[in-house]
C-alpha positions in Angstrom: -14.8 7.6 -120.3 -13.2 6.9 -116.9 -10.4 9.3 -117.4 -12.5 11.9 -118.9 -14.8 12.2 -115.2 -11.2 11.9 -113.6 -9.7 14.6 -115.2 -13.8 16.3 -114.3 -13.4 15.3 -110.7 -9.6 16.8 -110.9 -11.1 20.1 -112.2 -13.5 20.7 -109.7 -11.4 19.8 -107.2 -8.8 22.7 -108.4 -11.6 24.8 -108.8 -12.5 24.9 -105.0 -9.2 25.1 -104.5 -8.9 28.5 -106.4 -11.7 30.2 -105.3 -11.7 29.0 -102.0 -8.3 30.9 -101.9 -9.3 33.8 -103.5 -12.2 34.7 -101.1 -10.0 33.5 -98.1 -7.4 35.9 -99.6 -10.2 38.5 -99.5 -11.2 38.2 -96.4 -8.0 37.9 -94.7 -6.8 41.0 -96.2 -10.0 43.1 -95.3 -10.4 43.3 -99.0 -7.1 44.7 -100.1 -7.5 47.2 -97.2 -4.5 45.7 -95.2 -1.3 44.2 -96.9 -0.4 40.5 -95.4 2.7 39.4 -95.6 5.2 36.6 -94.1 8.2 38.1 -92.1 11.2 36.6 -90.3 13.8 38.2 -88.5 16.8 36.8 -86.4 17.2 37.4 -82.5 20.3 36.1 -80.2 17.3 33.1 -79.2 16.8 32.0 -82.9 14.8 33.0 -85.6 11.0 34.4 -85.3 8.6 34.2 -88.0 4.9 35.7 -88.5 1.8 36.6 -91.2 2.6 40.8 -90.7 -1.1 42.1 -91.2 -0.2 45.8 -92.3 -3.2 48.4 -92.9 -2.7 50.0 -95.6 -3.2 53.7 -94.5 0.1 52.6 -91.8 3.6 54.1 -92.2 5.8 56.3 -90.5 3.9 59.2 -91.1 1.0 57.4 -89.9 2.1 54.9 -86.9 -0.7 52.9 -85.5 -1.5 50.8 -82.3 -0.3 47.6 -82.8 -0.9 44.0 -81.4 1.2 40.7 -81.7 -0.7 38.0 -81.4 0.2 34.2 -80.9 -0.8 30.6 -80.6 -0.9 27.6 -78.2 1.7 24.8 -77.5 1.5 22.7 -80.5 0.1 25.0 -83.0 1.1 27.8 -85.5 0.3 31.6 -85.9 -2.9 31.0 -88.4 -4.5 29.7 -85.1 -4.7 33.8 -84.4 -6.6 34.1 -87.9 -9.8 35.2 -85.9 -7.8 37.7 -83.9 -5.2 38.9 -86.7 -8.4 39.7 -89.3 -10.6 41.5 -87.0 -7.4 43.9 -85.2 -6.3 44.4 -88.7 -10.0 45.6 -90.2 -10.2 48.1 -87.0 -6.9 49.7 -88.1 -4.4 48.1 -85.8 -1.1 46.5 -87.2 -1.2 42.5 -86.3 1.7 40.3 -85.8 1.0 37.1 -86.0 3.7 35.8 -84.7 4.9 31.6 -84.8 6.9 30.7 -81.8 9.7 28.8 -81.6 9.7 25.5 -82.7 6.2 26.4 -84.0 5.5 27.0 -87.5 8.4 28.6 -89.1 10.3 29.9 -86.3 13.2 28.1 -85.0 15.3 28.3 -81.7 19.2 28.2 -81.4 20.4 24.8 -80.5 22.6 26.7 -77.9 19.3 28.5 -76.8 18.0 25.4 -74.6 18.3 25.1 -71.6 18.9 21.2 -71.6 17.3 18.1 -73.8 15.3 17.2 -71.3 11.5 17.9 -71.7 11.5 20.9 -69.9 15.2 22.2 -71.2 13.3 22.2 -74.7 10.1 23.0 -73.7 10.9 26.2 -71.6 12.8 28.2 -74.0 9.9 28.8 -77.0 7.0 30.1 -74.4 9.9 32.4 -72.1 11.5 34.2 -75.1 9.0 34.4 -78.2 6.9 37.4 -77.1 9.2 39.5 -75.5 11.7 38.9 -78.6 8.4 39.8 -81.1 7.9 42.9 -78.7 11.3 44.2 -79.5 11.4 43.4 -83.4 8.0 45.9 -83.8 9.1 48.0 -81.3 11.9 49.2 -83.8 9.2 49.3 -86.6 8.4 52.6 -87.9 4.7 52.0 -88.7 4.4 51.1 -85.2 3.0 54.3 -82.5 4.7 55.3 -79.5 4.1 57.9 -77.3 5.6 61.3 -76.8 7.9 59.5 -73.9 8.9 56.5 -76.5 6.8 54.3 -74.9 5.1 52.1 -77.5 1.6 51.4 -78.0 1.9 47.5 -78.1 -0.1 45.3 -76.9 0.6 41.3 -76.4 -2.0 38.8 -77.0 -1.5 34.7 -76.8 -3.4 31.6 -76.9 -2.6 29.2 -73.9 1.2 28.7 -74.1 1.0 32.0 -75.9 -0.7 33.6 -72.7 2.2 32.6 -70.6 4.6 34.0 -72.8 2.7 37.1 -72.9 2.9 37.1 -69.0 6.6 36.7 -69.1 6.4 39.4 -71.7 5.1 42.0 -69.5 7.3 41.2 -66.7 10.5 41.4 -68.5 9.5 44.5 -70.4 8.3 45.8 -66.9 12.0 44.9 -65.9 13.7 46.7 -68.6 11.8 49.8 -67.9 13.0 50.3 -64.5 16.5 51.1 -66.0 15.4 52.5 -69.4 12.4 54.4 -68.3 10.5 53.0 -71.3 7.6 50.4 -71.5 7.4 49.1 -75.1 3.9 47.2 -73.7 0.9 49.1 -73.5 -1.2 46.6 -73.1 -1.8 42.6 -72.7 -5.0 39.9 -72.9 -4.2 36.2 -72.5 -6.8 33.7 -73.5 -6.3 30.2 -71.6 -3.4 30.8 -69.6 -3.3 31.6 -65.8 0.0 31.5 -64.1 1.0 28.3 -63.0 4.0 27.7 -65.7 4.8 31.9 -65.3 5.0 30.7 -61.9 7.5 27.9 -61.7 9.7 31.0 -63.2 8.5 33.4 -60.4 6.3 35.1 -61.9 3.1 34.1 -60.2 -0.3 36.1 -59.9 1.4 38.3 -57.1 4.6 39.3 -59.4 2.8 40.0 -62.4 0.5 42.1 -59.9 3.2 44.2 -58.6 4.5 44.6 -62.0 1.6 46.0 -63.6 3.0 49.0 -64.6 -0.3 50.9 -65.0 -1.1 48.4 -67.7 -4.8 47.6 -69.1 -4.5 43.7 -68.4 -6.9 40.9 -69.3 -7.8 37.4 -69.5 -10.0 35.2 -71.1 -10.7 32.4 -68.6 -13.5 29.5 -69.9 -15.5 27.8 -67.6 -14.6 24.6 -69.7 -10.9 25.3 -70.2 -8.9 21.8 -70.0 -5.9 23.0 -68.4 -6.1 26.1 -66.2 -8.1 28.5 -63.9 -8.3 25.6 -61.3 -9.6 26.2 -58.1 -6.9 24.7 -55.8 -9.0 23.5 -53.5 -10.6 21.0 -56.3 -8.5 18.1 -56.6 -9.4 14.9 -59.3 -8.1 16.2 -62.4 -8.4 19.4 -64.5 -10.9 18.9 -67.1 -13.9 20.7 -64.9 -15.9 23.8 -64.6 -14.3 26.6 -63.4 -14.6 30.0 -62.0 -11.5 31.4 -62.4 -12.6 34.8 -60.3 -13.4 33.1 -57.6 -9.8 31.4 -57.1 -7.2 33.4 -54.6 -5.3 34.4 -58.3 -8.2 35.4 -60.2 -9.0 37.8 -57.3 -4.8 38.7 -56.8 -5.3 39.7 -60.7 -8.6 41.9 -60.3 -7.7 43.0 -57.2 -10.9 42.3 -56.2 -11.9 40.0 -52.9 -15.7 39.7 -55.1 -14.7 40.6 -58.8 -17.4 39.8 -61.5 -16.5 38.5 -64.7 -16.7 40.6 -67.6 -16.2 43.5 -65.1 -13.5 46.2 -65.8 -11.3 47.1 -62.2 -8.9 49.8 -61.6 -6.1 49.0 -59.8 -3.8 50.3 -57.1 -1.0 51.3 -60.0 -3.2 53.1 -62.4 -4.3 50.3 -64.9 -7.1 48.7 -65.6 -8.0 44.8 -65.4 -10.6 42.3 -66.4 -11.6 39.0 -66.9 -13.3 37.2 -69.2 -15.3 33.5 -68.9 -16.6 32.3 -71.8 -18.6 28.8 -71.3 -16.4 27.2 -73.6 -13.1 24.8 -73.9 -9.9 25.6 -74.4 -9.2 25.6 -78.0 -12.3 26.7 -78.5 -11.5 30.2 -77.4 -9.5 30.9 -80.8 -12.7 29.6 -82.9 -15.1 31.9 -81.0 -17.3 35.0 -82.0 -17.7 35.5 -78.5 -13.7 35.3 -77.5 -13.3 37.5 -80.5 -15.2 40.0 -79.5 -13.9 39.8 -76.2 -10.3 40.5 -77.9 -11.8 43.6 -79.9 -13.2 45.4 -77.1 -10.5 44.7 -75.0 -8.3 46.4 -77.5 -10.8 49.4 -77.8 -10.7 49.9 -74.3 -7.3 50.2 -73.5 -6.7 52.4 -76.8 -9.3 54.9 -76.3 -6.6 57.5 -75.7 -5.8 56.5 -79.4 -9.1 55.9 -80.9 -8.4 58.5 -83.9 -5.7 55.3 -85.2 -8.5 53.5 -85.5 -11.9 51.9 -87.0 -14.8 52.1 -84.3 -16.5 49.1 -85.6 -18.5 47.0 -83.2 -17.2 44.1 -81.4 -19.6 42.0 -82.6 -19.0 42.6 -86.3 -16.6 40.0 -87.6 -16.0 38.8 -90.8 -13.4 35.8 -89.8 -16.0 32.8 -90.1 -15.9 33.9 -94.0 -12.1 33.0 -94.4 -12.5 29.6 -92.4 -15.4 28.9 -94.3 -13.5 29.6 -97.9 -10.2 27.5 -96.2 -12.7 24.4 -95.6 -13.8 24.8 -99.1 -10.5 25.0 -100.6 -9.7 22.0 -98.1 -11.8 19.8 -99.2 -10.8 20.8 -102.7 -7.6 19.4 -101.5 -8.3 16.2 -100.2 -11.2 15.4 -103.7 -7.9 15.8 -106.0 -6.1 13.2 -104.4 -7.8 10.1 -106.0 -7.4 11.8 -108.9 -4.0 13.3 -109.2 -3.1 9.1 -108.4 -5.0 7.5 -111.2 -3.5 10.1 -113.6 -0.6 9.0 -112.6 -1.1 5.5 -112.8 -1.6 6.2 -116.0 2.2 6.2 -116.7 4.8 3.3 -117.6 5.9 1.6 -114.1 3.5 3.4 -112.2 1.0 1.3 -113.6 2.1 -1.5 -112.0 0.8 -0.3 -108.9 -2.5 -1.5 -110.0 -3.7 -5.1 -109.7 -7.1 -6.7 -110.2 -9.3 -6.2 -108.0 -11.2 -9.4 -106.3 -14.5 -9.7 -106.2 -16.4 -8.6 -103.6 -16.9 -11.3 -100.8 -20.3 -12.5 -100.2 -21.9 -11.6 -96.8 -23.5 -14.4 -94.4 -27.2 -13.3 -94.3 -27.9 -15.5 -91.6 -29.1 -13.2 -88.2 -26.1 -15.2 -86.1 -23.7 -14.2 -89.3 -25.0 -10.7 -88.9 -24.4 -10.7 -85.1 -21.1 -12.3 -85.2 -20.1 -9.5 -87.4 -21.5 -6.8 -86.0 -19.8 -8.0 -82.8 -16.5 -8.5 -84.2 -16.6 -4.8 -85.8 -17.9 -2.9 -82.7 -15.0 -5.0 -80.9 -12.4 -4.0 -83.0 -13.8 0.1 -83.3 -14.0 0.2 -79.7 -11.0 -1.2 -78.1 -8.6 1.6 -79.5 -11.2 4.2 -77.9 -11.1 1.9 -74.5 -8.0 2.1 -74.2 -6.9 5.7 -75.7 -5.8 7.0 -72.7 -3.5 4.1 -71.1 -2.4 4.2 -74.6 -2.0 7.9 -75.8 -0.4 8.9 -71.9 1.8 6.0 -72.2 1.5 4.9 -69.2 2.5 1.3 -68.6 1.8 1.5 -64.9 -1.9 2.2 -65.5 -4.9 -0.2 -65.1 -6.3 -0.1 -68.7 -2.3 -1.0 -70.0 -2.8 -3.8 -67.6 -6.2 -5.2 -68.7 -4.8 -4.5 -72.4 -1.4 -6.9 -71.2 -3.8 -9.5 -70.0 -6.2 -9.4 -73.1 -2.7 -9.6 -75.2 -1.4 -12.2 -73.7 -4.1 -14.6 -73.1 -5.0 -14.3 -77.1 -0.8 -14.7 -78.0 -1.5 -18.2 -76.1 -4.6 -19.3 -77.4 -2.6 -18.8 -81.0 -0.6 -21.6 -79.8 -3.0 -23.8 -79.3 -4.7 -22.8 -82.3 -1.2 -23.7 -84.1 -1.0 -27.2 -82.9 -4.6 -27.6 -84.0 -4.1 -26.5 -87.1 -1.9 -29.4 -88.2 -5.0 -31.1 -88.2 -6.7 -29.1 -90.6 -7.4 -30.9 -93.9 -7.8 -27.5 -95.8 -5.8 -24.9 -96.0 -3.2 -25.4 -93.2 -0.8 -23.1 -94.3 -3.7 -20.5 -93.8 -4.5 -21.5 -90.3 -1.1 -21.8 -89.3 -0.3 -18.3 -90.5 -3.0 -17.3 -88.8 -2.2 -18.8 -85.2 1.4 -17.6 -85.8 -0.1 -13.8 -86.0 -2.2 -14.4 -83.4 0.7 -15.1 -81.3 2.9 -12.7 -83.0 0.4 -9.4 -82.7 -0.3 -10.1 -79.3 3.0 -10.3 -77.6 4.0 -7.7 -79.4 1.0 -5.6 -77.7 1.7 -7.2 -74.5 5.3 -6.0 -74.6 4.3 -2.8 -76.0 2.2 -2.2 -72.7 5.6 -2.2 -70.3 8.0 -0.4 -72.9 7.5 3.3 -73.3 8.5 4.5 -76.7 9.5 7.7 -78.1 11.1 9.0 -74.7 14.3 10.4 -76.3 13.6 13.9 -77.3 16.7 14.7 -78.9 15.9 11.9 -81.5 12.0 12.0 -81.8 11.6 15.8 -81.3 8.3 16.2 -82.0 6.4 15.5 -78.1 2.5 15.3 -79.1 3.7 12.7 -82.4 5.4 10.7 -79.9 2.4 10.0 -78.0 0.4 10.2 -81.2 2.5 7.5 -83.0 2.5 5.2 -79.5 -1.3 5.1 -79.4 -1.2 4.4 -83.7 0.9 1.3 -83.3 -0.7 -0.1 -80.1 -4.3 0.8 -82.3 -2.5 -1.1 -85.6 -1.7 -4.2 -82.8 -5.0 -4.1 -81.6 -6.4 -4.7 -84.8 -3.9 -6.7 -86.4 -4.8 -9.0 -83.2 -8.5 -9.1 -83.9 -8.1 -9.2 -87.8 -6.1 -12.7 -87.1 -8.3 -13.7 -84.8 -11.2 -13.5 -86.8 -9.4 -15.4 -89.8 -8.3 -18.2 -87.9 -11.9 -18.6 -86.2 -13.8 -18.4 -89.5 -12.2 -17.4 -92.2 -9.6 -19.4 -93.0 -11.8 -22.5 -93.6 -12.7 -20.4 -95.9 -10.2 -20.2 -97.9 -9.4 -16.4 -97.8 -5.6 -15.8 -98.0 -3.7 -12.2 -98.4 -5.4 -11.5 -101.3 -8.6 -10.9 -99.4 -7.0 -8.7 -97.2 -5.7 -6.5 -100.5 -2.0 -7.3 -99.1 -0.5 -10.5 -101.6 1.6 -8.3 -104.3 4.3 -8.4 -106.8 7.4 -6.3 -105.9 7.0 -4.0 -108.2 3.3 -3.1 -107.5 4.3 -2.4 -103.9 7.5 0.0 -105.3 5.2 1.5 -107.7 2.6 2.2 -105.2 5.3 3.7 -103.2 6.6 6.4 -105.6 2.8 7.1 -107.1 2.5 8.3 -103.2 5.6 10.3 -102.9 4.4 12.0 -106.5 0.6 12.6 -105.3 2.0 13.9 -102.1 4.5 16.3 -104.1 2.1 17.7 -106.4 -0.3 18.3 -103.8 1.9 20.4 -101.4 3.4 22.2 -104.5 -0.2 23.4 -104.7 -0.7 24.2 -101.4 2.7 26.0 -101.3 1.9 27.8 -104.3 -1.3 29.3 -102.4 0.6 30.0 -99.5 2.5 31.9 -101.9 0.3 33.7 -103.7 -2.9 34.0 -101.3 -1.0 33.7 -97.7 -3.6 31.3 -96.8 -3.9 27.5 -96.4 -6.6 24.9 -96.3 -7.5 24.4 -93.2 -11.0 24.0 -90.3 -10.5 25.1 -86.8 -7.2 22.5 -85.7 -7.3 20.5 -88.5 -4.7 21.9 -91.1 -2.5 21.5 -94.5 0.0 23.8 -94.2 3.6 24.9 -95.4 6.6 23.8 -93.8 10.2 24.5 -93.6 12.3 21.7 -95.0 14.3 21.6 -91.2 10.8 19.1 -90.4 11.6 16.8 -93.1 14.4 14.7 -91.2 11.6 14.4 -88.3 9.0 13.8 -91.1 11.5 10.2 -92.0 11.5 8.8 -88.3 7.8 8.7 -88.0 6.6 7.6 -91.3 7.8 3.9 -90.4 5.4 3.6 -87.2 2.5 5.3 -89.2 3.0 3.8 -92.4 2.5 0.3 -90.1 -0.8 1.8 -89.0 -2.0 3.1 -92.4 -1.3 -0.9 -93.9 -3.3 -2.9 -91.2 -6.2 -0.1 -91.1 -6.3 0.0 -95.0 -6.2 -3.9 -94.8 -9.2 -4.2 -92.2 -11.0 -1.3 -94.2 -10.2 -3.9 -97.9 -11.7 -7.0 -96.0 -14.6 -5.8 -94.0 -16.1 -3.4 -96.3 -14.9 -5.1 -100.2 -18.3 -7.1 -99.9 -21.6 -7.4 -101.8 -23.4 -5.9 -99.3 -21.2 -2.8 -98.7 -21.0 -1.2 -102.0 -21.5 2.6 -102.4 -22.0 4.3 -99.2 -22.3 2.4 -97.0 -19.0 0.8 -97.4 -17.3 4.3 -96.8 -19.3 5.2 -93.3 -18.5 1.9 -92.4 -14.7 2.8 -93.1 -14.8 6.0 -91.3 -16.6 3.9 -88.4 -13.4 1.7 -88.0 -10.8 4.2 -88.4 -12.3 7.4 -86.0 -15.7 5.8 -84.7 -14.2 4.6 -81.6 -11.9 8.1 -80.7 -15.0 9.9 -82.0 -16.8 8.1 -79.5 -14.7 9.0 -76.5 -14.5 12.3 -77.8 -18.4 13.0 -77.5 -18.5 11.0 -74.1 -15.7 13.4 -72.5 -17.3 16.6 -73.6 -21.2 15.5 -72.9 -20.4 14.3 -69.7 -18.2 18.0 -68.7 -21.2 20.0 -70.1 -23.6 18.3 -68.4 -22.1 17.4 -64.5 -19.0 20.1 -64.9 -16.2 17.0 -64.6 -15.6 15.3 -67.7 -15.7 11.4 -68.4 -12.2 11.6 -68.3 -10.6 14.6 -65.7 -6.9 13.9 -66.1 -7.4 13.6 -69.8 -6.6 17.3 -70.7 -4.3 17.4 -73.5 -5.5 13.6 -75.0 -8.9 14.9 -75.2 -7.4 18.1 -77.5 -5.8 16.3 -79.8 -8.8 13.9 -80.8 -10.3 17.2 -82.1 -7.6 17.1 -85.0 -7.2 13.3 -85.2 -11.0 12.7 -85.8 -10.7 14.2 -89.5 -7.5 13.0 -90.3 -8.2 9.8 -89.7 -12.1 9.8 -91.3 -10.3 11.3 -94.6 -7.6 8.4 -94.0 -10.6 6.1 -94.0 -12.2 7.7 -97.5 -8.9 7.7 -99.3 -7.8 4.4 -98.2 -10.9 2.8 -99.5 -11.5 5.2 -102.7 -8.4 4.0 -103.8 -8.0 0.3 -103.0 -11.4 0.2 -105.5 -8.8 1.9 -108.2 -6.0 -0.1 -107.7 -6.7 -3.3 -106.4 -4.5 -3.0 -103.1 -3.8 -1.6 -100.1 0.3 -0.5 -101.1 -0.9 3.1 -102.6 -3.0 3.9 -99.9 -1.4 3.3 -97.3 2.0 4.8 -98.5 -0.1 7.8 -99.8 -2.2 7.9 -96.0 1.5 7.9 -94.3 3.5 10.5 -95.9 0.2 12.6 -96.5 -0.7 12.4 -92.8 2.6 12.2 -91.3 3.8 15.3 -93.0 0.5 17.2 -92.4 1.2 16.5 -88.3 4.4 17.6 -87.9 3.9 20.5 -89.8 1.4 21.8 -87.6 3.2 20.7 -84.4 6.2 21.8 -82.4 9.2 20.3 -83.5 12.6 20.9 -81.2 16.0 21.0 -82.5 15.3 22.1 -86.4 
């Protein structure tokens, strides 16, 4: 009987993985109307890749205006779905194009500048474009004017925007000898031009080399990063007015420009900018940024409007394929659980199960109740408290401080706890492992606090996991601290040991646990490659995303599955001993497992963007990037939660979750990150 509803569950779960693909695939491709398709193609920086979205009435005969589109630092060319489908439905030819490092685009070792931060760093944003520009340039489906000019225009996201910038100018550049601009066109969205600028091409160079251009730029009120006013100091994440700044009114050339107001200018072209009250990655999940894009695109190729569909701006079908991705995503996640009891099913992967205990009883007393409540919003909290300090590693800051003096002072009071312990007339040995990972988990933290990790780029080459996996092992510390301290205060006269905390194993359950993850993990991405294969699309909401890799990201994938394997264990072992009790069953014990994995980030997530909306300066003004990331982390770490306790109640552990939560997450973050020196 319970195989027959797992093998149900399984079925439904590849069921809205199918259709959810299907429709995506619909949508995506207008219906069959435009042919998408994954391209490469080498250039003397590396190697380029991109989702090609081809109308089908396009070909030499019939050449059409095209735009490349592209993505922020840290994400991948589906980020540009919005974009990509509603270009490609109005008749234009879409590149969407990965960077380097991003996606499935490389860079030439010999292509960086250094292995420093910015030696690596520089080289994806300054090339990428321009290097796109010149592949479709030579594309026969692509229009160009009676002159050869071509009918391109460049569109990115944030770090996408800047490499558009430097786009323009060097294809400004090349056609003061050749004669010939291959760039008709170009809209950023959340990018202005301080990082152009350390390069020298600031507001007043890109202004001089207009070219007679039609130029945009979508510049939210709420973007984390840019559009700063210089005269506002006290970090970045504010309200702006990016119009009102000396570049906003060197780009308009206008001393009292208006937003959403198209401006000739002294060469010929045509400018505007846009300011949508939104964030910064919220401007590639945005009817109102999309439409901004469209009619940007119908403006400045009205000269060519007989290449195109006059549909209206506000027409956009690109929620649709996000809404069949979600479905097929959480198809993806519900055949997990599963795809691991089937397999459990087999000789020597069954060993990874063991009997599960029964469920503790709960103290119904109102101080039992407090004390718990207290111990739980302690231990959700302090990894949001200190997320910043932790996530920016920054050693010299005061919340690593407090956190060093909160370490420390519990590492000694384990001592003491020790030498009490040899007192104890029952279970000693329990109190005394206790005190000894009292002591053990908080000098660890407090050393933690003064030693930066993952500062050597050339070995952990993935920047945002390095302060990703920091934050994970001083949240695992944290909690490993208060899990200990909590057992030696009141638990361990009770006579709880590992098992309670789903950790005391066999060997072989923990080795079988291990490859039933590897296996689950395999058969799951074979899946979603499979779709990438025959669909082009992934599973996938806004930021958070499954998606295919190349195998270059595996050796990266190795060196941080140690540091968030260790995470995955002690959260799976806090989720098995606070919610494996009579009164937690059902439900309830899940929220309560989300609550300790995301509540606390979720938390400071809602705080930081309640408090910008409502004053215009966040809770937290320096936190810019941190603040971005938590957008993605939320959900991977609320599914953690689900799957970690879903399958404890199968297999009577914490080993197959945990292994499963690491490789599973791990490989999902890297693969939607930038990754150096493939």
């Amino acid at each position: 009987m319970k195989k027959q509803k797992t093998v149900r569950l399984l079925c439904i779960a590849l069921c809205l993985v199918l259709l959810g693909s299907i429709f995506a695939m619909l949508i995506n491709s207008n219906f069959g109307k435009t042919k998408v398709s994954r391209v490469s193609f080498d250039t003397e920086t590396g190697t380029l890749s991109g989702l090609l979205y081809l109308p089908k009435d396009a070909s030499a005969e019939n050449p059409k205006p095209t735009v490349i589109v592209t993505h922020g630092y840290l994400n991948s060319a589906e980020m540009q779905d919005a974009n990509a489908i509603e270009l490609s439905r109005r008749g234009y030819v879409v590149l969407a194009l990965d960077m380097y490092d991003h996606g499935h685009s490389k860079a030439n070792a010999s292509a960086y500048s250094g292995t420093d931060f910015f030696g690596l760093w520089s080289t994806f944003w300054i090339h990428s474009m321009y290097d796109a520009v010149q592949y479709m340039y030579e594309q026969p489906y692509v229009l160009k004017d009676a002159a050869g000019n071509g009918i391109i225009g460049v569109t990115g996201h944030s770090m996408g925007g800047f490499s558009s910038t430097m786009a323009l100018a060097m294809d400004e550049q090349a056609a003061a000898a050749t004669g010939v601009r291959k760039i008709y066109a170009g809209l950023t969205e959340g990018s202005d031009f301080s990082y152009s600028g350390l390069l020298g091409v600031t507001a007043e160079a890109a202004d001089a080399a207009g070219g007679g251009r039609f130029m945009g730029k979508v510049a939210a009120h709420y973007d984390e990063f840019f559009f700063n006013d210089p005269a506002e100091a006290g970090g970045t994440v504010r309200y702006k007015d990016y119009v009102a700044t000396p570049d906003g009114k060197t780009f308009l050339q206008q001393e009292s420009g208006q937003a959403n107001t198209w401006y000739d200018t002294s060469d010929g072209g045509k400018r505007i900018i846009y300011e949508p009250a939104q964030t910064h990655p919220w401007n590639h999940f945005s009817k109102k940024t999309t439409g901004y894009a469209i009619e940007f695109y119908q403006t400045a190729f009205a000269d060519y409007a007989n290449n195109i569909k006059q549909i209206a701006p506000t027409s956009q079908t690109w929620m649709l394929k996000e809404l069949f991705e979600l479905i097929a995503l959480i198809g993806f996640i519900m055949m997990i659980v599963p795809i691991v009891v089937l397999l459990q099913q087999l000789p020597f992967l069954k060993e990874a199960r063991t009997e599960l205990i029964a469920p503790a009883k709960t103290d119904a007393s109102v101080g039992g109740r407090f004390a718990g409540f207290a111990v739980l919003l302690t231990a959700i909290l302090l990894p949001a408290i200190f997320f910043e300090s932790l996530y920016d590693v920054d050693v010299t800051s005061q919340g690593m401080q407090i956190l060093r003096f909160l370490a420390l002072g519990l590492s000694i009071s384990g001592i003491f706890a020790f030498c009490i312990s040899r007192k104890a007339e029952e279970n000693r040995k329990g109190y005394q492992v206790g005190s000894c990972l009292v002591f053990a988990s908080g000098c660890l933290l407090a050393i933690l606090t003064k030693v930066p990790l993952f500062q050597n780029l050339t070995i952990w080459t993935a920047p945002v996991v390095n302060n990703i996996a920091y934050w994970t092992i001083g949240a695992a510390l944290i909690s490993l601290l208060v899990m200990s301290v909590v057992y030696v205060a009141t638990k361990a006269k009770e006579g709880a040991g590992f098992a309670q905390y789903g950790v005391k194993v066999p060997v072989k359950t923990v080795c079988a646990a291990f490859v039933t993850a590897i296996l689950t993990v395999v058969i799951a991405y074979t899946l979603l490659f499979c779709v990438d294969a025959v669909f082009k699309t992934d599973f996938r909401i806004w930021t958070f995303a499954f998606k295919t890799f190349d195998a270059n990201i595996l050796l990266t994938v190795c060196k941080y599955l140690p540091t968030f394997f260790l995470f995955y264990l002690i959260s799976t072992a806090s989720i098995f001993v606070n919610t494996h009790t009579e009164a937690l069953q059902g439900g309830k014990g899940y929220c309560l497992a989300i609550a300790m994995n995301a509540g606390g980030i979720f938390l400071w997530l809602v705080r930081q963007y309640c408090v910008l909306f409502a004053t215009g300066v966040s809770a937290h003004p320096n936190a810019a990037l941190s603040g971005i990331v938590l957008v993605a982390m939320v959900p991977t770490l609320a599914i953690a939660a689900v799957l970690s306790r879903a399958l404890y109640k199968r297999t009577g552990n914490v080993w197959t979750p945990a292994f499963l939560n690491a490789i599973l997450m791990t490989l999902m973050t890297v693969a939607n990150t930038t990754v150096y020196l493939k």
